[in-house]
Every structure is written in structure tokens, then in C-alpha cells.
OpenMM code with the backbone's topology and positions (N, CA, C; nanometers):
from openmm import Vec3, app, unit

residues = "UNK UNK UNK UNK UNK UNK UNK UNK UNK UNK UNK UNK UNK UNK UNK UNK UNK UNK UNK UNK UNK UNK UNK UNK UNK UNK UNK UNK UNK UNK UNK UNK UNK UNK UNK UNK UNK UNK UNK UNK UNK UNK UNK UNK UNK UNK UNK UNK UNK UNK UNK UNK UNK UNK UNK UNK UNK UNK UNK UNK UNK UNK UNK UNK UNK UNK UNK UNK UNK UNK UNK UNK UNK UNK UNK UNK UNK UNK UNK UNK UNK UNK UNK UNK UNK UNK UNK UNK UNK UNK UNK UNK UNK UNK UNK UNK UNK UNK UNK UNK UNK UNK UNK UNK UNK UNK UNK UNK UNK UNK UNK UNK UNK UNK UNK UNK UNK UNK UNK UNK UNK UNK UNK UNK UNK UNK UNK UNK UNK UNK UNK UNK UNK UNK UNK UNK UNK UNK UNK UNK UNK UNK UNK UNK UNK UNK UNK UNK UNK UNK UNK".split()
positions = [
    Vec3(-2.2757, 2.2780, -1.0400),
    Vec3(-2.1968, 2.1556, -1.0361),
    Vec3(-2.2343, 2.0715, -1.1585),
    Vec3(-2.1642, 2.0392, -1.2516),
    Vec3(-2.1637, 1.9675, -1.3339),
    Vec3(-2.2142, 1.8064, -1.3131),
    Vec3(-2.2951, 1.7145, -1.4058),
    Vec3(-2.3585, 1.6087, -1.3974),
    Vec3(-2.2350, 1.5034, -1.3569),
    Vec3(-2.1144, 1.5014, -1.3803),
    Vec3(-1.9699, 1.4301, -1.3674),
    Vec3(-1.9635, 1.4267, -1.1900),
    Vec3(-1.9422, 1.5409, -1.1881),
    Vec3(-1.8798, 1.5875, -1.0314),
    Vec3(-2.0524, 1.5374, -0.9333),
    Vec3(-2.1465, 1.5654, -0.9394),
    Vec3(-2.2978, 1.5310, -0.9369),
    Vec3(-2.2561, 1.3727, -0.8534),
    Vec3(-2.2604, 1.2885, -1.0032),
    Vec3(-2.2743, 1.1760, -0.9598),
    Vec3(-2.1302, 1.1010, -0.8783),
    Vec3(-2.0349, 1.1636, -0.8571),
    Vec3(-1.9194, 1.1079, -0.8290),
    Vec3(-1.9281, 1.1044, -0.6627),
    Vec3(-1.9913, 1.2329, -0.6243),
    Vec3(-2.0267, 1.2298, -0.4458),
    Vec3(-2.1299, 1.1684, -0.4103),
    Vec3(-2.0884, 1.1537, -0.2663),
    Vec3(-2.1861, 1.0554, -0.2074),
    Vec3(-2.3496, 1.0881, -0.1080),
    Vec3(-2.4000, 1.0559, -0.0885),
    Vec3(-2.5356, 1.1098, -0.0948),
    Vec3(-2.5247, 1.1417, 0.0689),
    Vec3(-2.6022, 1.2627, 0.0934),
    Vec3(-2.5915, 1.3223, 0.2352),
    Vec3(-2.7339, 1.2713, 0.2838),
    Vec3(-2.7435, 1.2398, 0.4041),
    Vec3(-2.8734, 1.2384, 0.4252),
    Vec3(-2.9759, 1.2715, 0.4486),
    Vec3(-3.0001, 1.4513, 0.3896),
    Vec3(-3.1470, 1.4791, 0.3426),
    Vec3(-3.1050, 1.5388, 0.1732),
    Vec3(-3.0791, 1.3975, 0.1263),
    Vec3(-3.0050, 1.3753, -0.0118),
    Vec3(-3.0873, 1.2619, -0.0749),
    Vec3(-3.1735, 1.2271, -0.2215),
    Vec3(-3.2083, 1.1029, -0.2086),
    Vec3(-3.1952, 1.0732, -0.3387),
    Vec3(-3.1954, 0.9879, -0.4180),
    Vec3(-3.1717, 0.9048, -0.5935),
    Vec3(-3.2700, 0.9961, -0.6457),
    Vec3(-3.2958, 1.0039, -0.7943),
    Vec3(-3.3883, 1.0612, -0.8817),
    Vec3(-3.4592, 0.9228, -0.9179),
    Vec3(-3.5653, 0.8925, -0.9173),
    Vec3(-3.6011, 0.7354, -0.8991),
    Vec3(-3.6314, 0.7339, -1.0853),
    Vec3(-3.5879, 0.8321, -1.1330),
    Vec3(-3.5928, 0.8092, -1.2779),
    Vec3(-3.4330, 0.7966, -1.3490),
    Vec3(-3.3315, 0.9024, -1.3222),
    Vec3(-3.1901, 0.9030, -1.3897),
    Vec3(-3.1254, 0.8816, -1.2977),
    Vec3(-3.1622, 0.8579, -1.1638),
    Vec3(-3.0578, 0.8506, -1.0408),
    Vec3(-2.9705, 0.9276, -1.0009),
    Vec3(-2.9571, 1.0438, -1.0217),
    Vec3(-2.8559, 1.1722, -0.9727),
    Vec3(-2.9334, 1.1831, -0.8331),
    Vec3(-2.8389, 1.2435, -0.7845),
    Vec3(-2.8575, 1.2851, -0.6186),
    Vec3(-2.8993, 1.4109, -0.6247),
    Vec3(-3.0710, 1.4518, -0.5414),
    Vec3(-3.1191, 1.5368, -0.5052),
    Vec3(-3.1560, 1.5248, -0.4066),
    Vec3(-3.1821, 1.6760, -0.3810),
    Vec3(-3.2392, 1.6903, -0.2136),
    Vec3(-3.3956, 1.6632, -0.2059),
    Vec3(-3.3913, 1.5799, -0.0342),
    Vec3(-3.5377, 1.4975, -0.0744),
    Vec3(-3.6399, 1.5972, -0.0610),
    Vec3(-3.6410, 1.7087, -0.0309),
    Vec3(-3.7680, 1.7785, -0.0346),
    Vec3(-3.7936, 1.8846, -0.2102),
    Vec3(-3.7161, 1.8017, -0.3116),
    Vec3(-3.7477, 1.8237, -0.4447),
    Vec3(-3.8825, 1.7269, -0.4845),
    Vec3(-3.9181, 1.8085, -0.5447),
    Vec3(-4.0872, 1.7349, -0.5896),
    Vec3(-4.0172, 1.6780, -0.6974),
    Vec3(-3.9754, 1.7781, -0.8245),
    Vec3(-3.9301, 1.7595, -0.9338),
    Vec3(-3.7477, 1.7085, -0.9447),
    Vec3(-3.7132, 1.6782, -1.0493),
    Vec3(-3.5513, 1.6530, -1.0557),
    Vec3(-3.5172, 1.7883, -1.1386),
    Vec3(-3.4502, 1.8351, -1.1075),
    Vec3(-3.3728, 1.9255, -1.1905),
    Vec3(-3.2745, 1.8763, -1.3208),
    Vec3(-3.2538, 1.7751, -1.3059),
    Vec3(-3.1926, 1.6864, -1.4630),
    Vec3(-3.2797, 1.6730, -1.5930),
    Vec3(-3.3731, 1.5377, -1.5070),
    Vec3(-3.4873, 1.5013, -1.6106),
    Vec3(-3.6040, 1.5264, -1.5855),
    Vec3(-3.6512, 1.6514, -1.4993),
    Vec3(-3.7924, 1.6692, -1.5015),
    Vec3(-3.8806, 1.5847, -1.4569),
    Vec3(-3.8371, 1.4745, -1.3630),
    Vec3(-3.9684, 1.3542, -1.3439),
    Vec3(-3.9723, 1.4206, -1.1416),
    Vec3(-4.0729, 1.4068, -1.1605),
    Vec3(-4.1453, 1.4043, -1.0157),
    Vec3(-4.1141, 1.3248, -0.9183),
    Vec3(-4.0622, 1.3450, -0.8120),
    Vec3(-3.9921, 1.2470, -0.7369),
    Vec3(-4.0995, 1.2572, -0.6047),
    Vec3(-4.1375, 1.1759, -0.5831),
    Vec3(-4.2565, 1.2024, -0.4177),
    Vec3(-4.1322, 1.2063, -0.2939),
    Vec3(-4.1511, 1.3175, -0.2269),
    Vec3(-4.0423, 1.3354, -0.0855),
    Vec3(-4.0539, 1.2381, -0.0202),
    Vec3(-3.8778, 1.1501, -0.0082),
    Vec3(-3.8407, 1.0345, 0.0526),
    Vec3(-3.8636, 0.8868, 0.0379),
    Vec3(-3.8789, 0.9397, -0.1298),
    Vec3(-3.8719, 0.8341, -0.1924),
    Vec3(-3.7744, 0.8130, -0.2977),
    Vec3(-3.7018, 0.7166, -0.2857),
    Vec3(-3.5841, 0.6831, -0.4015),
    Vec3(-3.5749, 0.5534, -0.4528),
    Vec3(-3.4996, 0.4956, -0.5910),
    Vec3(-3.5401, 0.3924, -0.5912),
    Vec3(-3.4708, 0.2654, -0.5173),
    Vec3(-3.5269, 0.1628, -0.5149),
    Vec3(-3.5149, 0.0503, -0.4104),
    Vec3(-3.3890, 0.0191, -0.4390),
    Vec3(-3.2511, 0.0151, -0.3256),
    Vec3(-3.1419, -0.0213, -0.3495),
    Vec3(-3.1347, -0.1394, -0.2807),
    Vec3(-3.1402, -0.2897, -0.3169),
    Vec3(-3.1452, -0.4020, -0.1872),
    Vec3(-3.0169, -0.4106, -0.1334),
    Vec3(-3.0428, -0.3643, 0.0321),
    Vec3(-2.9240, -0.4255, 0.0649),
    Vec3(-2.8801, -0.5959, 0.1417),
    Vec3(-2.8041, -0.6058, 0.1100),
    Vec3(-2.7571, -0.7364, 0.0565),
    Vec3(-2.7461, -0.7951, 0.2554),
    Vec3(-2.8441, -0.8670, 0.2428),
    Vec3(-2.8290, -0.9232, 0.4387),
    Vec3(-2.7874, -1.1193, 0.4276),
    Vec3(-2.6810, -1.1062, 0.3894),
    Vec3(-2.6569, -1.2108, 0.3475),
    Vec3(-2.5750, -1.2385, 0.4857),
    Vec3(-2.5735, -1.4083, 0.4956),
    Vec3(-2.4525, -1.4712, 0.5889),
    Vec3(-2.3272, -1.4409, 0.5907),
    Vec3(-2.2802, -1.4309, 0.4409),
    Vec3(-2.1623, -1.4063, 0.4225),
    Vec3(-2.0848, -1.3185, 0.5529),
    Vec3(-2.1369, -1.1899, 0.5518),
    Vec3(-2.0734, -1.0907, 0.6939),
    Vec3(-2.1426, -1.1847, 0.8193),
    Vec3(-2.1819, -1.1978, 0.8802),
    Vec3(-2.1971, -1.2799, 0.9568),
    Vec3(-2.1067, -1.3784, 0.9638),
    Vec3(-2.0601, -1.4431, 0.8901),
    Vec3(-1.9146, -1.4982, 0.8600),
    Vec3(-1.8034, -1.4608, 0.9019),
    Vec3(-1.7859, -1.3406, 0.8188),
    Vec3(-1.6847, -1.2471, 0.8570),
    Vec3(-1.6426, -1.2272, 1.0123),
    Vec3(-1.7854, -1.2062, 1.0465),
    Vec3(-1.7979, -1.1170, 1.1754),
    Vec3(-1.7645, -1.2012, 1.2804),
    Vec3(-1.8098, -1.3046, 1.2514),
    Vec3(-1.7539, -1.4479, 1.3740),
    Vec3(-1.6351, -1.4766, 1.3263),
    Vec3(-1.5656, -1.4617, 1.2156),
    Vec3(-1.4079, -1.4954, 1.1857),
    Vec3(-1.3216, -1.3753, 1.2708),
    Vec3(-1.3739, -1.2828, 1.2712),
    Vec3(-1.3226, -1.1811, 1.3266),
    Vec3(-1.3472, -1.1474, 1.4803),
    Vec3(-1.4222, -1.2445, 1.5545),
    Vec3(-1.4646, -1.2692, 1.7024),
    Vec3(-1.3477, -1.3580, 1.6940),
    Vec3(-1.4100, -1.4640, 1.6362),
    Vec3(-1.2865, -1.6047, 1.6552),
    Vec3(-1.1257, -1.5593, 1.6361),
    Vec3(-1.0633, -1.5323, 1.5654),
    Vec3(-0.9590, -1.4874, 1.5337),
    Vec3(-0.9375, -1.3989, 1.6340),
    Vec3(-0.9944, -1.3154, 1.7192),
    Vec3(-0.9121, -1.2036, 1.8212),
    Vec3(-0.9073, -1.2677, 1.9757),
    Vec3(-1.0006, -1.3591, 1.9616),
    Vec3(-1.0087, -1.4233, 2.0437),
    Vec3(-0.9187, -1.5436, 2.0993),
    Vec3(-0.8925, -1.6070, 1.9828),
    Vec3(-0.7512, -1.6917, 1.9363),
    Vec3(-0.6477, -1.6400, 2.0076),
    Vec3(-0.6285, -1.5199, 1.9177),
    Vec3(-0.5110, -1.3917, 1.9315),
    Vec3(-0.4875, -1.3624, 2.1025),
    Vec3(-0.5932, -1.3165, 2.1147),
    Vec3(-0.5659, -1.2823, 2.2872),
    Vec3(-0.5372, -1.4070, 2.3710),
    Vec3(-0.6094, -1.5303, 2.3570),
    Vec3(-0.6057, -1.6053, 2.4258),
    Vec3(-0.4797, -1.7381, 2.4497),
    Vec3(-0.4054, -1.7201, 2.3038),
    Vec3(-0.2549, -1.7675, 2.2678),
    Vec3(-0.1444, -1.6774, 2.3091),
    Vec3(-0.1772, -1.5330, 2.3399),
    Vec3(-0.0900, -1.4278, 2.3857),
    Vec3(-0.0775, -1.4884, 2.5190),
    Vec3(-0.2168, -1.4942, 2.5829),
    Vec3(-0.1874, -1.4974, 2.7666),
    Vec3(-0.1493, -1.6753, 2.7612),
    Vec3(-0.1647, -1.7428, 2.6954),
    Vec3(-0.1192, -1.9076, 2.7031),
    Vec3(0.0726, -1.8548, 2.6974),
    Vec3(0.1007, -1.8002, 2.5680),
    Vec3(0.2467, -1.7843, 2.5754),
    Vec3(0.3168, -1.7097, 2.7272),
    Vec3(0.2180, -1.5896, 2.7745),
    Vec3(0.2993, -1.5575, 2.8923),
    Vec3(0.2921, -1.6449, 2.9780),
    Vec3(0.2010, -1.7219, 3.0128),
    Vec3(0.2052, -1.8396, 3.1055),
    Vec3(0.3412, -1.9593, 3.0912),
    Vec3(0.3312, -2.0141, 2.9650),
    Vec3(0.4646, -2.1037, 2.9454),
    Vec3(0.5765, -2.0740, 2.8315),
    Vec3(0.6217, -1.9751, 2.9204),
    Vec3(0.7269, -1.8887, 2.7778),
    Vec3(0.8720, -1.9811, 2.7900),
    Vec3(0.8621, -2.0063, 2.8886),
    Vec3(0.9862, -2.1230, 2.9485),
    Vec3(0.9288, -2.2557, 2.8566),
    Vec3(0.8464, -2.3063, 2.8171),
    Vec3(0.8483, -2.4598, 2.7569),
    Vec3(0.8444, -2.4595, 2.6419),
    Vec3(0.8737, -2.5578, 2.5595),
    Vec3(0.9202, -2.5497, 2.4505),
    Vec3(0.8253, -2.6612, 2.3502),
    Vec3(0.7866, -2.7173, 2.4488),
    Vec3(0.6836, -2.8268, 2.4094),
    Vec3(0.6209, -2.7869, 2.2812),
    Vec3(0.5378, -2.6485, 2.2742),
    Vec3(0.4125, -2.5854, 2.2426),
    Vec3(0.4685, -2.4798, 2.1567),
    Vec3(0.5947, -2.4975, 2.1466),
    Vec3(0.6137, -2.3622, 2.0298),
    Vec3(0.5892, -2.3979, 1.8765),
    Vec3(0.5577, -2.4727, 1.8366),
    Vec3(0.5602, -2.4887, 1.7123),
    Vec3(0.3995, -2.4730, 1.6872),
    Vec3(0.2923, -2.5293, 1.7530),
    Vec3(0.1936, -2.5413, 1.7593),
    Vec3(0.1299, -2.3616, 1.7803),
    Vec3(0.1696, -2.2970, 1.8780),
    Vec3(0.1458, -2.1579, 1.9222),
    Vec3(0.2214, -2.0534, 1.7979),
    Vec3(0.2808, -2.1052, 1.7819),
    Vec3(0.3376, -2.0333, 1.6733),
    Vec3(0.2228, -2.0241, 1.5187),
    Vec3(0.2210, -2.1389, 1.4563),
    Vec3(0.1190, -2.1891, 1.3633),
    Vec3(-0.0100, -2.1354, 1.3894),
    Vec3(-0.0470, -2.1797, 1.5322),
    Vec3(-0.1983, -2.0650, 1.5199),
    Vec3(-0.1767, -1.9391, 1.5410),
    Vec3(-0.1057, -1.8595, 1.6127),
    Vec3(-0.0714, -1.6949, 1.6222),
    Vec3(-0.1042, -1.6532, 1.5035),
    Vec3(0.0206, -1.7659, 1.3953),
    Vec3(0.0240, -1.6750, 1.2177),
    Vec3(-0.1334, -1.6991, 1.1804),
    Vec3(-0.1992, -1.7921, 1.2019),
    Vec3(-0.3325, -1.8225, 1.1259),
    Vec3(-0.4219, -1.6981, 1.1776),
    Vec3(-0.3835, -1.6882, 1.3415),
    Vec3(-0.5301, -1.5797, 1.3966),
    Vec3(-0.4524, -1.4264, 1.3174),
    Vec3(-0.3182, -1.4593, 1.3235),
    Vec3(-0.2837, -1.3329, 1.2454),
    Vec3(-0.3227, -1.2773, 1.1255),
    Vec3(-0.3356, -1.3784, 1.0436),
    Vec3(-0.3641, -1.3454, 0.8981),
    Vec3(-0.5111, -1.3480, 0.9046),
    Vec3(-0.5697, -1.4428, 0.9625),
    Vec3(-0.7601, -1.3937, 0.9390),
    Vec3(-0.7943, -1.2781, 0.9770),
    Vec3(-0.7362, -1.2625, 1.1150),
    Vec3(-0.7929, -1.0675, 1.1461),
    Vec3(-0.7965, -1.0159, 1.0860),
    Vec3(-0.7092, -0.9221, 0.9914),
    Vec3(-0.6810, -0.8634, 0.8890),
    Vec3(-0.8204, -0.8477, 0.7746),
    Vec3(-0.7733, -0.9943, 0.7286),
    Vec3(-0.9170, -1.0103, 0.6101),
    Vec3(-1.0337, -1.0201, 0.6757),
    Vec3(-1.0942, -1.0809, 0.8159),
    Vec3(-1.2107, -1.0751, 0.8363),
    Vec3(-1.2483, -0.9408, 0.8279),
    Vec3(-1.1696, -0.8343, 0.9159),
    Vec3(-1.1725, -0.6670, 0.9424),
    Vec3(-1.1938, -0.6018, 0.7948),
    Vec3(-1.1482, -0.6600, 0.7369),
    Vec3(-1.1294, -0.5774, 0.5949),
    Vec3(-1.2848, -0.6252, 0.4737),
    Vec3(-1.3233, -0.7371, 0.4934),
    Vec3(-1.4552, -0.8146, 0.4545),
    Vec3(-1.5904, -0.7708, 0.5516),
    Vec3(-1.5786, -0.7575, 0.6688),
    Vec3(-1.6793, -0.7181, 0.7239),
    Vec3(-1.7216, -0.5212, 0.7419),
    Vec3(-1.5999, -0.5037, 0.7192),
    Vec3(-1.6029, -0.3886, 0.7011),
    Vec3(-1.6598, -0.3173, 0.5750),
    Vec3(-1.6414, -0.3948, 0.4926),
    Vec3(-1.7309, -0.3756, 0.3492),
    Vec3(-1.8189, -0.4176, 0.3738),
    Vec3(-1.8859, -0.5249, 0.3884),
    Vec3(-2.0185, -0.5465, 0.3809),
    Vec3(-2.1102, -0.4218, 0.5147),
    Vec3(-2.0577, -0.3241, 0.6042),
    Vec3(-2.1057, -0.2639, 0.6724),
    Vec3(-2.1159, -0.1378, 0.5643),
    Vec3(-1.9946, -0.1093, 0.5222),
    Vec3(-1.9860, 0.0209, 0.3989),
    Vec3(-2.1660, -0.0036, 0.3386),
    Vec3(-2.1493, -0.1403, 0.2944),
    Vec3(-2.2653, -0.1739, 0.1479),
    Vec3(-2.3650, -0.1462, 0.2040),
    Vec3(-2.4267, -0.1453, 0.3504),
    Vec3(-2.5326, -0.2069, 0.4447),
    Vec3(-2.5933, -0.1061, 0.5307),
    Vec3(-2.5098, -0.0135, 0.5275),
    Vec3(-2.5575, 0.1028, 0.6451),
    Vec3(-2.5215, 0.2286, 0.6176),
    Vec3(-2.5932, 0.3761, 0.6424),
    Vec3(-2.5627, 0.5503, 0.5868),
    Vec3(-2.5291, 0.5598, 0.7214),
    Vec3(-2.5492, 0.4743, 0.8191),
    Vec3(-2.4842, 0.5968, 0.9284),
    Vec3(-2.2980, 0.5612, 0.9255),
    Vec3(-2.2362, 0.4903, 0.8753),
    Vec3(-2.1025, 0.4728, 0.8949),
    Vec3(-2.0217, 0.4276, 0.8110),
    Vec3(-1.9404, 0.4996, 0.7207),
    Vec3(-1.8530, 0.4673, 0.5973),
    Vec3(-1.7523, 0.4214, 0.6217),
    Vec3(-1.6890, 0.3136, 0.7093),
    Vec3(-1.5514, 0.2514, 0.7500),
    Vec3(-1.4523, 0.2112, 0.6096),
    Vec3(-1.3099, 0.2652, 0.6444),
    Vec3(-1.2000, 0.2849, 0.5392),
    Vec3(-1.1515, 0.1230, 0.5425),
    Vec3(-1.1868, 0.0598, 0.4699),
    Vec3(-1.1721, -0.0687, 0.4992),
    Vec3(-1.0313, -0.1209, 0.4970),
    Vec3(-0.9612, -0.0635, 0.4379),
    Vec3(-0.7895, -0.0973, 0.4093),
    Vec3(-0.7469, -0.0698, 0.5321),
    Vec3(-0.7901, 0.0508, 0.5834),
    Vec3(-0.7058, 0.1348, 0.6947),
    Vec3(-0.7767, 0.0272, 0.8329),
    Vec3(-0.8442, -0.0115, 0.8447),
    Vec3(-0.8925, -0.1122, 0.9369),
    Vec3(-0.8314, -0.2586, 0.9383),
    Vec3(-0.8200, -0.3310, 0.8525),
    Vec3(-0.7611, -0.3952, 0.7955),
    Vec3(-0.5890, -0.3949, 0.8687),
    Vec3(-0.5193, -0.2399, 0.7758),
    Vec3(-0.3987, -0.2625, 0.8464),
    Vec3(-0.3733, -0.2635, 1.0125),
    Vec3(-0.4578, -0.1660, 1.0614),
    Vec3(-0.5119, -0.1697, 1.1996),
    Vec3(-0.4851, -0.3316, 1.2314),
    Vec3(-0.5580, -0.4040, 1.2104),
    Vec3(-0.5660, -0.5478, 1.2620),
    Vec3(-0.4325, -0.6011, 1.2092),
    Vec3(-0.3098, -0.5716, 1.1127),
    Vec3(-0.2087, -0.6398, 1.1299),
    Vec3(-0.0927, -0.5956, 1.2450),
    Vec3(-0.1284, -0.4625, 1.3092),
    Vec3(-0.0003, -0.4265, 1.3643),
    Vec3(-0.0454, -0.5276, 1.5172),
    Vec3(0.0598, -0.5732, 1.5216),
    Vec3(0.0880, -0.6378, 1.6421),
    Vec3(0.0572, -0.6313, 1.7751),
    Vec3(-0.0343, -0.6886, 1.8969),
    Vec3(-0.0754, -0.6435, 2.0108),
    Vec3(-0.1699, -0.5060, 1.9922),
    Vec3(-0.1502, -0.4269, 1.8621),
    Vec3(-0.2673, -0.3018, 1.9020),
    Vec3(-0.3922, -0.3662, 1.8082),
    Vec3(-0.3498, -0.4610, 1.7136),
    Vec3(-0.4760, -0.5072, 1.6828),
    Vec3(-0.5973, -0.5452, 1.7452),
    Vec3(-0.5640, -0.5885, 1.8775),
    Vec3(-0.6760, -0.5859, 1.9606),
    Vec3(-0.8043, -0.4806, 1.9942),
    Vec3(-0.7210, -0.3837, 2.0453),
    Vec3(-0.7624, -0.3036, 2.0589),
    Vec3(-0.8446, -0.1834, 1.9159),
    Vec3(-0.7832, -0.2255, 1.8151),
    Vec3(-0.8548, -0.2051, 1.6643),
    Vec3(-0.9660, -0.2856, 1.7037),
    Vec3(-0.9717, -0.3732, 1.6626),
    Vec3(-1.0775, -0.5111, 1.6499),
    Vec3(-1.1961, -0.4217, 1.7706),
    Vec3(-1.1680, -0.4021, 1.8914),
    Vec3(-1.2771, -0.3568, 1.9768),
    Vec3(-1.3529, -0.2066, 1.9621),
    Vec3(-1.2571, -0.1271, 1.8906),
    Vec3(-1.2877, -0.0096, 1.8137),
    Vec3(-1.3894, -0.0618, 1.7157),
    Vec3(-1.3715, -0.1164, 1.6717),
    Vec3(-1.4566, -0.1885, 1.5543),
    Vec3(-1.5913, -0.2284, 1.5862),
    Vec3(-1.5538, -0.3129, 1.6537),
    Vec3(-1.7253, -0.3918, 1.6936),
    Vec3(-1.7809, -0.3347, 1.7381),
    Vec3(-1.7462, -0.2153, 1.8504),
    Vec3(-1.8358, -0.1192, 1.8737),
    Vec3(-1.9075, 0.0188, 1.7888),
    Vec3(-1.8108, 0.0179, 1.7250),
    Vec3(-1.8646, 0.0991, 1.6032),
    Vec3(-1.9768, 0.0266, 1.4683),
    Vec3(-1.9425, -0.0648, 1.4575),
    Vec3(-2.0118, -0.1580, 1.4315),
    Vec3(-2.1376, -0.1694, 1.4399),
    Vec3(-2.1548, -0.2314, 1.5821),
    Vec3(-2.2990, -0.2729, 1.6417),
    Vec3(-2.3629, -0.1259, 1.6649),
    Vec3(-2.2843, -0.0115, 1.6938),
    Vec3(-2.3769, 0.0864, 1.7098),
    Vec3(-2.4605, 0.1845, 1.5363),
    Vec3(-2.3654, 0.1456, 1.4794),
    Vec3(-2.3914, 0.1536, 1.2672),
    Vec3(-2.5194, 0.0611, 1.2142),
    Vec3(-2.4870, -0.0949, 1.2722),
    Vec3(-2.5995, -0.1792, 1.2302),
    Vec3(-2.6832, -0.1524, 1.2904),
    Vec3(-2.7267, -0.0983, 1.4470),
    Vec3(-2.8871, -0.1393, 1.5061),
    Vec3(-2.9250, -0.0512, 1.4722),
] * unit.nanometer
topology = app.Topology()
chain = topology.addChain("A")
for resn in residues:
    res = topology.addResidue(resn, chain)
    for name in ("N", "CA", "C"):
        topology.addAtom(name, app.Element.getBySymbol(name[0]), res)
């Protein structure tokens, strides 16, 4: 396999950095097969991952927002007859509508950046959370996949 094709895939996990040129080898290599430097087994170099608020952000925009969502759904079946409240129910629907989407699609990256056990397609999640009424059920796909990736 050529050094191109090498660095373009993604690292398996009994796969680890060359803590000298960074190509992906297998961790029970002493040596690198590139540049000859000695790599000690299961050791690679320090990648920080980033444990910032920011997803935490996300992640409560994306509680809040489905929560919105569900909870303006069962308000509308309750008073589908009044008219009082449509302008208001309407305005937040579109708001919880449009945050789902981007929270799903933001937290979902920062899980990509953050964790080897779970590579989530962040677009395809994302659209997930715009289709209508099944977004819910996305969103709960999610968090459980999620929380079981982060702990």
C-alpha cells in the first residue's frame, strides 16, 4: 500500500500513529516501517481531545429542541380547534425545527472528534432530525448511541 492510500484510512484499533512521521501502524510494531524510529507498544503521539462545553451545548440544544418538538406536537393535538395559539405554536415548531437539525449535526461531530468506538455520519443524522415526526425517534437513536460511545 502506498504512503498516499496509508495515510488517507482511518486507524483500526490494534492500529496506532508512528509517534515520529505519524503513518498508521500496527501497535505491536516496535519499529515503523516508514522512518525506522522505535515506537514502544501502545504508544502514539498525544492527540488532545477537545472536552470542551461547546458539545455540551449542543447536546442540551438537542434535549431542549426535541423536547419543545414533542411537547408542542401533543399541546397542538390537544387544541387543534383554537386558534388563539397558532401563530405562537407555529413560530416555536419552526425554531425547535431548525435547531434539531444543527444541534444533531454539531454534536455529532464533536462525538466523531472525541471517541474510536463510534464514527456518526453527521449530515445523514442531521437530515434524520429534519424529516418530520420521525425526527424524534432519530434524536433517541442518537442519544443512545451516544451515551453508550462517550462512557
Amino acid at each position: 500500500m502506498d504512503e498516499q492510500n496509508e495515510q488517507k484510512r482511518h486507524k483500526e484499533p490494534d492500529e496506532m500513529f508512528c509517534r515520529s512521521c505519524g503513518i498508521i501502524i500496527k501497535k505491536e510494531a516496535e519499529i515503523c516501517p516508514h522512518c525506522g524510529v522505535r515506537n514502544l507498544p501502545g504508544t502514539s503521539p498525544s492527540i488532545k481531545k477537545s472536552h470542551s462545553s461547546a458539545s455540551l451545548d449542543w447536546y442540551k440544544a438537542l434535549i431542549g429542541s426535541s423536547l419543545l418538538w414533542l411537547f408542542l406536537w401533543i399541546f397542538v393535538a390537544l387544541i387543534a380547534d383554537s386558534p388563539r395559539f397558532d401563530a405562537l405554536i407555529g413560530f416555536l415548531l419552526l425554531i425547535a425545527w431548525i435547531v434539531l437539525p444543527i444541534a444533531l449535526y454539531n454534536d455529532s461531530e464533536y462525538v466523531k472528534k472525541n471517541t474510536d468506538t463510534w464514527n456518526p455520519n453527521s449530515v445523514l443524522w442531521a437530515i434524520g432530525g429534519c424529516i418530520w415526526l420521525l425526527n424524534l425517534i432519530v434524536v433517541l437513536v442518537y442519544i443512545i448511541k451516544r451515551n453508550e460511545s462517550m462512557n
